[in-house]
C-alpha positions as protocol buffer text, in pm:
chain_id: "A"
residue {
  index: 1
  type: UNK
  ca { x: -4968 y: 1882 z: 12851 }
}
residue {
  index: 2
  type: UNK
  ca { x: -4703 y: 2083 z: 12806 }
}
residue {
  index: 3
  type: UNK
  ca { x: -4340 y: 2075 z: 12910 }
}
residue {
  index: 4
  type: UNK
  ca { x: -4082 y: 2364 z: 12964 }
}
residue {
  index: 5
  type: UNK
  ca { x: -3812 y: 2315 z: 12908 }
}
residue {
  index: 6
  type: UNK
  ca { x: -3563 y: 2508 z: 13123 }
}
residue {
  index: 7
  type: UNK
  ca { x: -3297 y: 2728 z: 12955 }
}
residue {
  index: 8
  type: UNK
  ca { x: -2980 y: 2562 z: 12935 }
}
residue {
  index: 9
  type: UNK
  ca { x: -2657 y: 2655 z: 13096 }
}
residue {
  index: 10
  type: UNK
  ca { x: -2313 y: 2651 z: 13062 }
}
residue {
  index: 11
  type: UNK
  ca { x: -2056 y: 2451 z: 13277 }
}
residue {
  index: 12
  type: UNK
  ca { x: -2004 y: 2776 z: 13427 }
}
residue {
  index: 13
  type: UNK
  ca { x: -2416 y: 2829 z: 13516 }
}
residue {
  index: 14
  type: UNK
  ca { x: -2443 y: 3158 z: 13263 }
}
residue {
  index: 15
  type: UNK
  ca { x: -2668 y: 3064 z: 12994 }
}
residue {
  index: 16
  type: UNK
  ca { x: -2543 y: 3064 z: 12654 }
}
residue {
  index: 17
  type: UNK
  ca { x: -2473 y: 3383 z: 12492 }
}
residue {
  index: 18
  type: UNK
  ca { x: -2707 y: 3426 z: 12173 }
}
residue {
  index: 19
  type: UNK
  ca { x: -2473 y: 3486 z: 11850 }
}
residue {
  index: 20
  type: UNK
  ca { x: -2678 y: 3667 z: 11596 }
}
residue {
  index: 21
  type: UNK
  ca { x: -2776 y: 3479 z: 11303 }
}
residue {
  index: 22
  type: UNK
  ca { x: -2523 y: 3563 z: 11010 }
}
residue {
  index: 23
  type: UNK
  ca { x: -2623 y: 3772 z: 10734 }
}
residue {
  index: 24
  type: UNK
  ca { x: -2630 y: 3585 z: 10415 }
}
residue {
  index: 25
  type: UNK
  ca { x: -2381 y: 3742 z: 10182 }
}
residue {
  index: 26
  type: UNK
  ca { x: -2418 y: 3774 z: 9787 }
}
residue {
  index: 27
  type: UNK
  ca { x: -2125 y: 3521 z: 9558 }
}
residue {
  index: 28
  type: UNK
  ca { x: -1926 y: 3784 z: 9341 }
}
residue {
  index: 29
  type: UNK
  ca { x: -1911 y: 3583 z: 9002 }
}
residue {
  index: 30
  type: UNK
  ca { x: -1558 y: 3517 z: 8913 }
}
residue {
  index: 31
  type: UNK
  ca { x: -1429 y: 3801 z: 8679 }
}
residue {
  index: 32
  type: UNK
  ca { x: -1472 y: 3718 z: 8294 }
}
residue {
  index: 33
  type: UNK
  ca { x: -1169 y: 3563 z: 8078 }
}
residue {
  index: 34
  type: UNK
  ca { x: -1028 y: 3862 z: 7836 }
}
residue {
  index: 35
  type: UNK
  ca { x: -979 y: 3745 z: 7483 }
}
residue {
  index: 36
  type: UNK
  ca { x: -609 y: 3728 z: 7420 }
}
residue {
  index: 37
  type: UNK
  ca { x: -639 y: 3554 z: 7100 }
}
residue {
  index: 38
  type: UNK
  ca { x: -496 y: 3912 z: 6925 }
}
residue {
  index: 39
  type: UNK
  ca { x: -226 y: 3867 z: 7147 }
}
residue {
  index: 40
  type: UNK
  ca { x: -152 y: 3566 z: 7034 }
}
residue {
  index: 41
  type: UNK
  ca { x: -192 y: 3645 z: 6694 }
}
residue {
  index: 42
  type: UNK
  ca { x: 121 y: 3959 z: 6685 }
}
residue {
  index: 43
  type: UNK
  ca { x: 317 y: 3718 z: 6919 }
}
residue {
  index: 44
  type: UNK
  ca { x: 312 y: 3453 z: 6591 }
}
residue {
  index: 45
  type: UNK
  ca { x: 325 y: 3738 z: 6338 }
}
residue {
  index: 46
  type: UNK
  ca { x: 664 y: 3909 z: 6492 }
}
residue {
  index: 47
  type: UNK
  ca { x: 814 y: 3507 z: 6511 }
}
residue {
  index: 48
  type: UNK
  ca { x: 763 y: 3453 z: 6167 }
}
residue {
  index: 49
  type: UNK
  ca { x: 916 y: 3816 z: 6071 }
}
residue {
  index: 50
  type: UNK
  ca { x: 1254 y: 3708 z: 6286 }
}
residue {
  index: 51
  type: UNK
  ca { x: 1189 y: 3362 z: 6136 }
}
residue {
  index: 52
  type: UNK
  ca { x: 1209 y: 3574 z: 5760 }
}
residue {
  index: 53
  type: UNK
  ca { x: 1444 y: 3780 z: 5815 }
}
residue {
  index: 54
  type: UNK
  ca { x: 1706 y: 3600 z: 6006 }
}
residue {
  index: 55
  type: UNK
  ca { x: 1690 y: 3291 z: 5838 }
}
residue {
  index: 56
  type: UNK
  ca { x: 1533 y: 3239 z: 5485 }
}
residue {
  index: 57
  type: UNK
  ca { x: 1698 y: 3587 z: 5377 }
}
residue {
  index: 58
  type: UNK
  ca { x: 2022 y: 3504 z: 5414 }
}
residue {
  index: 59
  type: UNK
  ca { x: 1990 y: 3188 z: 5270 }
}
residue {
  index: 60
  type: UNK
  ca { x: 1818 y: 3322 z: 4976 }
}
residue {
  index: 61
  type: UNK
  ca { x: 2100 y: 3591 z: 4902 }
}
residue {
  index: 62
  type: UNK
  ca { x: 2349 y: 3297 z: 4988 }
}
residue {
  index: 63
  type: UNK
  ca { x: 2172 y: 3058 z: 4668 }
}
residue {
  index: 64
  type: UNK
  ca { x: 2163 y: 3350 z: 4456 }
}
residue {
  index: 65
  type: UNK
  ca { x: 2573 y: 3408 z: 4486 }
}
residue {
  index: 66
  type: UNK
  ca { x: 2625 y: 3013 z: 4401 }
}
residue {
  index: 67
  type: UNK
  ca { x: 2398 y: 3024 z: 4142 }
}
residue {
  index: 68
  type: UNK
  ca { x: 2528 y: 3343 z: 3956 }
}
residue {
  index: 69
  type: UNK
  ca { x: 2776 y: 3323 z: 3680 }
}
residue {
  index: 70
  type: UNK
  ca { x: 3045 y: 3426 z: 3873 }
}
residue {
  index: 71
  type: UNK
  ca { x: 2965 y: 3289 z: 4226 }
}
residue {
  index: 72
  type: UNK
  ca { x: 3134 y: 3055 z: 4411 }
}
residue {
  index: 73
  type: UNK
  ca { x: 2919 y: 2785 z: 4334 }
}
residue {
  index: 74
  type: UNK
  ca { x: 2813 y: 2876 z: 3934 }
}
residue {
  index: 75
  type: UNK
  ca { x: 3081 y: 2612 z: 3812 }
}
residue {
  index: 76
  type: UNK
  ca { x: 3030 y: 2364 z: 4079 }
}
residue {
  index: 77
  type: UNK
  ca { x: 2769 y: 2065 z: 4012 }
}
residue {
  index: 78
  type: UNK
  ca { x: 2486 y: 2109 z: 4198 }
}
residue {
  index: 79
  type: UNK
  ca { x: 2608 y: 2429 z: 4342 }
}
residue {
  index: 80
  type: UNK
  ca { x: 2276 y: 2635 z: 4303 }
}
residue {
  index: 81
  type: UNK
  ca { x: 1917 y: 2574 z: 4383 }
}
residue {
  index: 82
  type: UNK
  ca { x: 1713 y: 2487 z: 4075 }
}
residue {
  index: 83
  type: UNK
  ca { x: 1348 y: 2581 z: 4080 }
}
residue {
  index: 84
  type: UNK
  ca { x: 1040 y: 2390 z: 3966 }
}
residue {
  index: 85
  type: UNK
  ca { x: 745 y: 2567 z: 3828 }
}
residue {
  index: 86
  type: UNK
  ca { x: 475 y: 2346 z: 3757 }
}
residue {
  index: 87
  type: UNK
  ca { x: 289 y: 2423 z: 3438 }
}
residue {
  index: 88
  type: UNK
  ca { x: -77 y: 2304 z: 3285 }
}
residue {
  index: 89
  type: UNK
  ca { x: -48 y: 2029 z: 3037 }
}
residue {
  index: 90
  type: UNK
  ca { x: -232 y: 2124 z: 2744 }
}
residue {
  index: 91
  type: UNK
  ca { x: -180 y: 1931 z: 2357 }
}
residue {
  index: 92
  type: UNK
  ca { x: -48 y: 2098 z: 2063 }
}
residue {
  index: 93
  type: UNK
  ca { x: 183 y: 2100 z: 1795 }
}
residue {
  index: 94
  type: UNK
  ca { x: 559 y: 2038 z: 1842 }
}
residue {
  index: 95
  type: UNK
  ca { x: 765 y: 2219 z: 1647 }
}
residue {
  index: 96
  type: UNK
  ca { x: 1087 y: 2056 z: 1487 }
}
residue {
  index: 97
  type: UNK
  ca { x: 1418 y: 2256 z: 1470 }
}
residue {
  index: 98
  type: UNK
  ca { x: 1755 y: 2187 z: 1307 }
}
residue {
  index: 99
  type: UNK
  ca { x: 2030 y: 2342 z: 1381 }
}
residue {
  index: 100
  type: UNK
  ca { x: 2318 y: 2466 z: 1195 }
}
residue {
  index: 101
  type: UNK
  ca { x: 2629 y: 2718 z: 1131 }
}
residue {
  index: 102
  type: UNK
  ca { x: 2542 y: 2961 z: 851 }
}
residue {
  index: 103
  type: UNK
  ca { x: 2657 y: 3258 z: 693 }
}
residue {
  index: 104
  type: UNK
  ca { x: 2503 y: 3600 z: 604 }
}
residue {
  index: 105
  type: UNK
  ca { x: 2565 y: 3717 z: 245 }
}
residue {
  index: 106
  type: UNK
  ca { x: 2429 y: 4057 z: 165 }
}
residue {
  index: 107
  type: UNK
  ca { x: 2259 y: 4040 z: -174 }
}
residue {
  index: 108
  type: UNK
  ca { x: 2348 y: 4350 z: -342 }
}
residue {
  index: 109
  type: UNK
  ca { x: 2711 y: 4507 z: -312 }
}
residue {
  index: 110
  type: UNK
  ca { x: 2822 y: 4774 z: -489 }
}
residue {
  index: 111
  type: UNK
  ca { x: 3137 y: 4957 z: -507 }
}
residue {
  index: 112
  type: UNK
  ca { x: 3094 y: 5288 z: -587 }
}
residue {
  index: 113
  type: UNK
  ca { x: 3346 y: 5463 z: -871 }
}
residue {
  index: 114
  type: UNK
  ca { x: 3388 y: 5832 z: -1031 }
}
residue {
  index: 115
  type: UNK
  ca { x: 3289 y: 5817 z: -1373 }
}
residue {
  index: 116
  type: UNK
  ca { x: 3486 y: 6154 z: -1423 }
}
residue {
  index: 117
  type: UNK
  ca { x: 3828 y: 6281 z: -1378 }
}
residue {
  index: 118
  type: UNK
  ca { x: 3887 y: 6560 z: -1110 }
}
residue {
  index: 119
  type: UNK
  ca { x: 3940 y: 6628 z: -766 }
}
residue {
  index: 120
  type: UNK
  ca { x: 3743 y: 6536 z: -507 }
}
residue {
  index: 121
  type: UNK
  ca { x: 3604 y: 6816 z: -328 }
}
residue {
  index: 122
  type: UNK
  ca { x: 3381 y: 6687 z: -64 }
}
residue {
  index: 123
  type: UNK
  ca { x: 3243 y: 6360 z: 140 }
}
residue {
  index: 124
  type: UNK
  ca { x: 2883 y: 6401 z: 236 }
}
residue {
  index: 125
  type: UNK
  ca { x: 2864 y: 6068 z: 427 }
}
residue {
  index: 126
  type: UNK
  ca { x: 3024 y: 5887 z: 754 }
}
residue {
  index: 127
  type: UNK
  ca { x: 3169 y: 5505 z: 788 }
}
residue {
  index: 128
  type: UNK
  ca { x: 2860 y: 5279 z: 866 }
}
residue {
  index: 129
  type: UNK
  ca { x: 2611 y: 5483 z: 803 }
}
residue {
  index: 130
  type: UNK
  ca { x: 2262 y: 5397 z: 656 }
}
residue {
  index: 131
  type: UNK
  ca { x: 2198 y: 5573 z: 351 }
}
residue {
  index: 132
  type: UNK
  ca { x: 1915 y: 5588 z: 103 }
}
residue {
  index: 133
  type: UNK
  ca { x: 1887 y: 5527 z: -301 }
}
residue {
  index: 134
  type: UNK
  ca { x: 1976 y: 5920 z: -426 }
}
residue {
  index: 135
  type: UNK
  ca { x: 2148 y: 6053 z: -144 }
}
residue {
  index: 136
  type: UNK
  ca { x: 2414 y: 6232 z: -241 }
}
residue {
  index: 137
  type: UNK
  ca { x: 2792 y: 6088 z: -139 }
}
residue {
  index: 138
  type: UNK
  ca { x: 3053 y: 6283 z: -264 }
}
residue {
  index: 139
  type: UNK
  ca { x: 3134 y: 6605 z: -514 }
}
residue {
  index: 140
  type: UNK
  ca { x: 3418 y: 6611 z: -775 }
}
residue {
  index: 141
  type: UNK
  ca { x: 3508 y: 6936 z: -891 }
}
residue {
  index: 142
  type: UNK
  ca { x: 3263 y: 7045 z: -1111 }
}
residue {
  index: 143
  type: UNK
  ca { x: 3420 y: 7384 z: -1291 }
}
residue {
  index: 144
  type: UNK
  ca { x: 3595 y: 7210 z: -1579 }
}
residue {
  index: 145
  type: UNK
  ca { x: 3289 y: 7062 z: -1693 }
}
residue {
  index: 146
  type: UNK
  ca { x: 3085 y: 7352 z: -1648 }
}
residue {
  index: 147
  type: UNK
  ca { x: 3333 y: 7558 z: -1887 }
}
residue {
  index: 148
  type: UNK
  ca { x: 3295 y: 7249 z: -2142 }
}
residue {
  index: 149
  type: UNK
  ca { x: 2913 y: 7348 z: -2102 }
}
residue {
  index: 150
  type: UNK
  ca { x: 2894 y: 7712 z: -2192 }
}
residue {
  index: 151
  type: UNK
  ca { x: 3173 y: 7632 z: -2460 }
}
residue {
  index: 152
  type: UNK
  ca { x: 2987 y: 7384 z: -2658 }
}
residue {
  index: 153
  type: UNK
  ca { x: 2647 y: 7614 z: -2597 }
}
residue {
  index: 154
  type: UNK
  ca { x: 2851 y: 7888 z: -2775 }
}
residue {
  index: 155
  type: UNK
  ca { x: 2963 y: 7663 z: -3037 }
}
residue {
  index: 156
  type: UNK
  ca { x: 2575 y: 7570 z: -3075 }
}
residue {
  index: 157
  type: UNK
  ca { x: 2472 y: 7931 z: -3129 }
}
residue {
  index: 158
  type: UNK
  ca { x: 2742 y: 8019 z: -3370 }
}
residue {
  index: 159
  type: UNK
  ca { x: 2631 y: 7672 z: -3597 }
}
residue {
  index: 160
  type: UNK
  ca { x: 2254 y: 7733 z: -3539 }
}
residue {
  index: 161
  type: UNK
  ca { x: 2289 y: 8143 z: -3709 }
}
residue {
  index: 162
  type: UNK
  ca { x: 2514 y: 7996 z: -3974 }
}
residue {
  index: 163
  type: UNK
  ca { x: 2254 y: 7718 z: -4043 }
}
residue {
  index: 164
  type: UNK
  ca { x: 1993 y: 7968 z: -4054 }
}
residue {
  index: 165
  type: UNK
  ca { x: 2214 y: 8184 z: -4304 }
}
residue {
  index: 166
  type: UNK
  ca { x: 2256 y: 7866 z: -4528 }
}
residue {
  index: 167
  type: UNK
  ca { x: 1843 y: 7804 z: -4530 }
}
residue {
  index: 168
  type: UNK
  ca { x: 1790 y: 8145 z: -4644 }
}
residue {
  index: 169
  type: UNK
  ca { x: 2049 y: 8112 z: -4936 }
}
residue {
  index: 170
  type: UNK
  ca { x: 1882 y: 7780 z: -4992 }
}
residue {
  index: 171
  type: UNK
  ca { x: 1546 y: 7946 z: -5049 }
}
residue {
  index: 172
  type: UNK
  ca { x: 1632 y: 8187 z: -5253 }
}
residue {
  index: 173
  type: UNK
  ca { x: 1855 y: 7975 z: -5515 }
}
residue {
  index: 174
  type: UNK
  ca { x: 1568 y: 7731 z: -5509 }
}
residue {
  index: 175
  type: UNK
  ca { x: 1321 y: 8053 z: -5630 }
}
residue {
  index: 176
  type: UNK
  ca { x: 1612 y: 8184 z: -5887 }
}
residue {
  index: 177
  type: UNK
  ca { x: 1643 y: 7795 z: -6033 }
}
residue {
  index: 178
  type: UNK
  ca { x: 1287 y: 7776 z: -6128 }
}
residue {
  index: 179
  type: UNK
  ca { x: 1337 y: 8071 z: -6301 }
}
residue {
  index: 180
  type: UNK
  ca { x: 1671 y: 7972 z: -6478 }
}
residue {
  index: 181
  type: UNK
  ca { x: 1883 y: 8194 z: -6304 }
}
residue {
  index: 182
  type: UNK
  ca { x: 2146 y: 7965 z: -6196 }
}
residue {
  index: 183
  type: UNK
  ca { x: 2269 y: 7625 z: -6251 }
}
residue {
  index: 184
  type: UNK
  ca { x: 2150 y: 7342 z: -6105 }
}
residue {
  index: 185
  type: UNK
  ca { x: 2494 y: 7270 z: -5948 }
}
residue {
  index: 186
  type: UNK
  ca { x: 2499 y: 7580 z: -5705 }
}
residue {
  index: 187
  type: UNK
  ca { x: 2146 y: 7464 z: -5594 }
}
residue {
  index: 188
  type: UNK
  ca { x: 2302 y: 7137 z: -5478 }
}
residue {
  index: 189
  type: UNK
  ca { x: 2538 y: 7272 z: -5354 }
}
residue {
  index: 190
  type: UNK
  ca { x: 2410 y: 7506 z: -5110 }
}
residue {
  index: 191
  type: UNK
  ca { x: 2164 y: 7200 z: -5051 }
}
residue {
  index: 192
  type: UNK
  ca { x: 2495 y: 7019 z: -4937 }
}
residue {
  index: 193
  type: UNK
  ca { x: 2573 y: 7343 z: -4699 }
}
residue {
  index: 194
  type: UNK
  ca { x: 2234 y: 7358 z: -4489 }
}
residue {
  index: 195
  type: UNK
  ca { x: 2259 y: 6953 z: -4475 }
}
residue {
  index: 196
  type: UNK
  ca { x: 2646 y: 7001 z: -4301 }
}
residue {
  index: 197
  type: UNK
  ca { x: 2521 y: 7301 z: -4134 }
}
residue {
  index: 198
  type: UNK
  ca { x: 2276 y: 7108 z: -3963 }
}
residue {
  index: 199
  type: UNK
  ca { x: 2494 y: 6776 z: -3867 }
}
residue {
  index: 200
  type: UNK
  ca { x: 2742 y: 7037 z: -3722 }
}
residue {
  index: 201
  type: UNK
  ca { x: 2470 y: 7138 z: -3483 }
}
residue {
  index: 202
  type: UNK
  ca { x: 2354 y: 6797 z: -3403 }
}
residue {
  index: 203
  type: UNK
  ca { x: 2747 y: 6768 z: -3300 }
}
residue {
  index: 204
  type: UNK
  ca { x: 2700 y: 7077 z: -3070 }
}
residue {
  index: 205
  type: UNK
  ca { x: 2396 y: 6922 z: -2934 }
}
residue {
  index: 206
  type: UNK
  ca { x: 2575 y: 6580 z: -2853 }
}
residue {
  index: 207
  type: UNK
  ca { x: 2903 y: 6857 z: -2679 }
}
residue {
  index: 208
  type: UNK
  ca { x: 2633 y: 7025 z: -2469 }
}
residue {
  index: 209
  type: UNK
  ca { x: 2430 y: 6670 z: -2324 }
}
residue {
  index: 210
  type: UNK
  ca { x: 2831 y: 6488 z: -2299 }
}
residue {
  index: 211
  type: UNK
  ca { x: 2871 y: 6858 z: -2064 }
}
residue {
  index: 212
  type: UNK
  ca { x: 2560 y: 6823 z: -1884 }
}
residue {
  index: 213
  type: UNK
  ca { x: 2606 y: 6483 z: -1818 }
}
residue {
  index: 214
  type: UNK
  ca { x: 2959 y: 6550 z: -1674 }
}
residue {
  index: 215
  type: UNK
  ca { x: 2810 y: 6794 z: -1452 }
}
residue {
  index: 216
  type: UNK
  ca { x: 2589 y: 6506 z: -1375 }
}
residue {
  index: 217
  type: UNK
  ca { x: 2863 y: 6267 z: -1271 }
}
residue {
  index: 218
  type: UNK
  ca { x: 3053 y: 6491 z: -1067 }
}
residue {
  index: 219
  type: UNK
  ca { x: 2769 y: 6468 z: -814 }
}
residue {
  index: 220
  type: UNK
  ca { x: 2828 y: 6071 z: -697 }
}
residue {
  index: 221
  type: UNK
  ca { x: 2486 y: 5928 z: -540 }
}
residue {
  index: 222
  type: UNK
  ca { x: 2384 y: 5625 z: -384 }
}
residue {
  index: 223
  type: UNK
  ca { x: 2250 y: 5349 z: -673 }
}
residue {
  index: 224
  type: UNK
  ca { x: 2061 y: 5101 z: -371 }
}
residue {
  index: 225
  type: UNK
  ca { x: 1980 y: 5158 z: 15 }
}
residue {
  index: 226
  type: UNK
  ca { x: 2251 y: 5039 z: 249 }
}
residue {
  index: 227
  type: UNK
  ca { x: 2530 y: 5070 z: 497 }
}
residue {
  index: 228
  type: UNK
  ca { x: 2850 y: 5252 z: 441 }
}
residue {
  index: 229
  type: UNK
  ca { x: 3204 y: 5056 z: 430 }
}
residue {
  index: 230
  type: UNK
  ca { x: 3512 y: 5229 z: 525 }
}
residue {
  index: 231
  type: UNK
  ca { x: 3611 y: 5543 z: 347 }
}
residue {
  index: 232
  type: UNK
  ca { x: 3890 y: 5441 z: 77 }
}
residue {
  index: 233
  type: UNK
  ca { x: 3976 y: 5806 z: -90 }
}
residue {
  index: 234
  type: UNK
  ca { x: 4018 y: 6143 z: 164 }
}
residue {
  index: 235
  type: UNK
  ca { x: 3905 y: 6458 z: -9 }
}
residue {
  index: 236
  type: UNK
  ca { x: 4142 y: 6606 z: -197 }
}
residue {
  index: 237
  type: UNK
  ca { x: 4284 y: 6353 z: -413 }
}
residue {
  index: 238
  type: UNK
  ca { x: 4295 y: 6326 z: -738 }
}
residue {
  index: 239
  type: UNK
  ca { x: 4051 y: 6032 z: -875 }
}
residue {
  index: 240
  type: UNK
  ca { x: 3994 y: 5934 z: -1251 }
}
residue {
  index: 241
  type: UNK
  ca { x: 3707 y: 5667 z: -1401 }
}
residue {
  index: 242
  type: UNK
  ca { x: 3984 y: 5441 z: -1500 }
}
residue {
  index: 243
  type: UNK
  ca { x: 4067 y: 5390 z: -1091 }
}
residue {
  index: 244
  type: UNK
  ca { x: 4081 y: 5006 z: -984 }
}
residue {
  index: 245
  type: UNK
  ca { x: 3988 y: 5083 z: -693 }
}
residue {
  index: 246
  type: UNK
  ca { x: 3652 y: 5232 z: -573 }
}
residue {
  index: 247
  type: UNK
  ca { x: 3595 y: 5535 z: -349 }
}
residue {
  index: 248
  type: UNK
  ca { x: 3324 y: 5347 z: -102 }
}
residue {
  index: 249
  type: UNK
  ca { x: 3148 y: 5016 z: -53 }
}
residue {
  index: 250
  type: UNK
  ca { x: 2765 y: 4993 z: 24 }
}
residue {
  index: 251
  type: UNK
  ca { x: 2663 y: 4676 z: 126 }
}
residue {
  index: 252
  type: UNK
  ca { x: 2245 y: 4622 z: 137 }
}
residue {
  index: 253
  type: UNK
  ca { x: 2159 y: 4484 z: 468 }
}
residue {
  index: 254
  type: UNK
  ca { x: 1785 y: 4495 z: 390 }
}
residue {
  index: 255
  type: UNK
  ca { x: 1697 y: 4249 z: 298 }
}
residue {
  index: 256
  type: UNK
  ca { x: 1983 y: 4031 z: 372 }
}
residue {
  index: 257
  type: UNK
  ca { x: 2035 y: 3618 z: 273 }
}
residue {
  index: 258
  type: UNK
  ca { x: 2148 y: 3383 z: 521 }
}
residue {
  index: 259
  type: UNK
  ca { x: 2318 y: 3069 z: 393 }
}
residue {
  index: 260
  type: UNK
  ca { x: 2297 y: 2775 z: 631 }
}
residue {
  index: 261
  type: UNK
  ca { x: 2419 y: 2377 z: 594 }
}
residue {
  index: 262
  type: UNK
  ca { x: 2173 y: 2094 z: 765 }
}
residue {
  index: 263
  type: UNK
  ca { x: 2312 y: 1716 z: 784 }
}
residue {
  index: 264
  type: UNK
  ca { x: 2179 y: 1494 z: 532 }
}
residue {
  index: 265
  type: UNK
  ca { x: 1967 y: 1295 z: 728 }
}
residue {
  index: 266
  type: UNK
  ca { x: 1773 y: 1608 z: 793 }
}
residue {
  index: 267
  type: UNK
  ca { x: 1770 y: 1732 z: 433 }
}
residue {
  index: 268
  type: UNK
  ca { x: 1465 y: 1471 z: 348 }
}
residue {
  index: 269
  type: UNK
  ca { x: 1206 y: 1596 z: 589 }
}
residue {
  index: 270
  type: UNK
  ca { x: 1282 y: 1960 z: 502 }
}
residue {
  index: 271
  type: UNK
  ca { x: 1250 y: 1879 z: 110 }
}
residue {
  index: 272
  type: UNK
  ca { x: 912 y: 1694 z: 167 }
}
residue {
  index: 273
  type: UNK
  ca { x: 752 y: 2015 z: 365 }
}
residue {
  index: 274
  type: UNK
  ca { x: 897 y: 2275 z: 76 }
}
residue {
  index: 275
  type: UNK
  ca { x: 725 y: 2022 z: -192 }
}
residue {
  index: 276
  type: UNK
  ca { x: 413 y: 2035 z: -25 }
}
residue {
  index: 277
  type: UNK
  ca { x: 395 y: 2389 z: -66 }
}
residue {
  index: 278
  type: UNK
  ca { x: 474 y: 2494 z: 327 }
}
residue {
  index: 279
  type: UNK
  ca { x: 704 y: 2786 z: 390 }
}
residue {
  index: 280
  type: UNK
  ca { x: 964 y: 2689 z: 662 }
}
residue {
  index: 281
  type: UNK
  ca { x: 1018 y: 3000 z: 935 }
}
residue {
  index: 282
  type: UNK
  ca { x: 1398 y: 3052 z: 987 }
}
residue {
  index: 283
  type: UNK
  ca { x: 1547 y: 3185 z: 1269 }
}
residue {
  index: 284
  type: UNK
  ca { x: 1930 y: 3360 z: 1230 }
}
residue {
  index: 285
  type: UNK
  ca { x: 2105 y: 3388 z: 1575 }
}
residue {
  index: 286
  type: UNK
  ca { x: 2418 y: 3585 z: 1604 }
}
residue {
  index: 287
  type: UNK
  ca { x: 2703 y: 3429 z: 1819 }
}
C-alpha cells in the first residue's frame, strides 16, 4: 500500500519555497608560474659588475701603486702583492752559470796618421760613426804632389829621347867597329852612355811611382771596419807624417773580446768542459 505523504509546511503553514538546484560551475585552473629564472640571472650579473667595479678595481690599481718602483709601498717589505703562476713540471737539463765583472777590449785599434805633409783640406766622416774598410776619411792637399807628377813625367820624356839618341849612336859605332873605323874605346864608351842613359830613366820611373803614390796618400782611407773616435785635427791645419799624434781613432767593435775573471773554485769545472772539447756560451751584460 501506499502512503502520501503530505507536503510539509512551515511554522508559518506556507509550504516551503523550492530554491532551484544550483548550476554546477567550471574550476578556473590557477594561472601558470612565469619563468623568472632570466630575471634572476641579470639581477646576479649587474651585482657582480658593482661587485667589479667598486671593489676589486680599486684594489687592483691600489696593489699596482705599492708595488711600482716608485709607489708608496715599492721599498716597504711586503708592500706589494706577489703573484703565483703555477707551471708544469717537466725534467731537463740545468744549466750552470758563473758570474763575474769583465771588461770589453776591442781587438783591433788603429790610429790613423798622414803619411804626407800638407794641409788638410777636408773631413769626410762624423764622431762615432760606423765606417767600412776603403771609405774614404779625409783629403790633404793634393796640388804639390801632382806638380811633382808631371815634373818627373817630363824629366822621363826628356831621358827616354836622349836614351833613344844614345842607342842609335850605339848601333852605328858597333857597324863602323867591325869595319875598323873607330877604336874600340869610343865603342865602350858610348856603350857606357846608353847603360847611364837608361839608369837615369829607371830614376825617372822611381820620381813618377814616389808622385803617384803621394797622390795616393793624400787621400787617407779606412785600413779595418769600425767606429769613429773623436776628431783630433780640424781642417785646415797643417799635418806632417812625422806627427805624434794621429788625426782619428777607429776602434773595431765587430767582433769585439770580452775579458772576464771567475773565482778559483769555479775555474776547475770550466777547464774540464773546454778539455772535453765543449764550447761554453757566454753572455756579456752591460751595467
Amino acid at each position: 500500500m501506499s502512503v502520501q505523504t503530505p507536503p510539509s509546511t512551515t511554522e508559518e503553514g506556507r509550504p516551503p519555497l523550492s530554491l532551484p538546484a544550483p548550476k554546477p560551475q567550471k574550476l578556473l585552473a590557477p594561472p601558470p608560474k612565469k619563468s623568472r629564472f632570466w630575471l634572476w640571472l641579470l639581477i646576479a650579473i649587474a651585482l657582480g659588475a658593482a661587485v667589479y667595479e667598486f671593489i676589486v678595481v680599486p684594489r687592483l690599481k691600489t696593489d699596482q701603486t705599492a708595488n711600482a718602483p716608485g709607489g708608496k709601498g715599492g721599498g716597504k717589505k711586503g708592500g706589494g702583492t706577489i703573484p703565483v703562476v703555477a707551471a708544469r713540471a717537466k725534467s731537463g737539463a740545468i744549466g750552470v752559470y758563473y758570474s763575474g765583472l769583465g771588461v770589453v777590449t776591442p781587438i783591433y785599434t788603429v790610429s790613423i796618421k798622414s803619411r804626407v805633409d800638407g794641409q788638410l783640406m777636408k773631413i769626410l766622416y762624423k764622431e762615432g760613426e760606423q765606417v767600412h774598410e776603403g771609405d774614404l776619411l779625409a783629403e790633404i792637399d793634393p796640388r804639390p804632389y801632382q806638380v811633382q807628377l808631371e815634373q818627373a813625367e817630363g824629366q822621363m820624356n826628356k831621358d827616354k829621347a836622349t836614351l833613344d839618341n844614345a842607342r842609335i849612336d850605339l848601333a852605328r859605332y858597333e857597324k863602323l867597329w867591325s869595319q875598323k873605323a873607330i877604336p874600340q874605346q869610343q865603342l865602350a864608351t858610348q856603350q857606357a852612355t846608353v847603360i847611364q842613359d837608361e839608369g837615369a830613366l829607371k830614376s825617372d820611373q822611381a820620381q813618377i811611382d814616389s808622385a803617384r803614390l803621394n797622390l795616393t796618400y793624400s787621400n787617407i782611407t779606412s785600413p779595418i771596419t769600425g767606429r769613429i773616435g773623436l776628431r783630433l785635427v780640424d781642417p785646415g791645419n797643417i799635418v806632417h807624417a812625422n806627427d805624434a799624434n794621429g788625426l782619428l781613432v777607429i776602434t773595431q767593435v765587430q767582433p769585439i773580446s770580452v775579458i772576464f775573471t771567475i773565482a778559483e773554485d769555479q775555474l776547475q769545472p770550466v777547464l774540464k768542459k773546454m778539455r772535453a772539447g765543449q764550447r761554453l756560451r757566454v753572455e756579456a751584460w752591460d751595467r
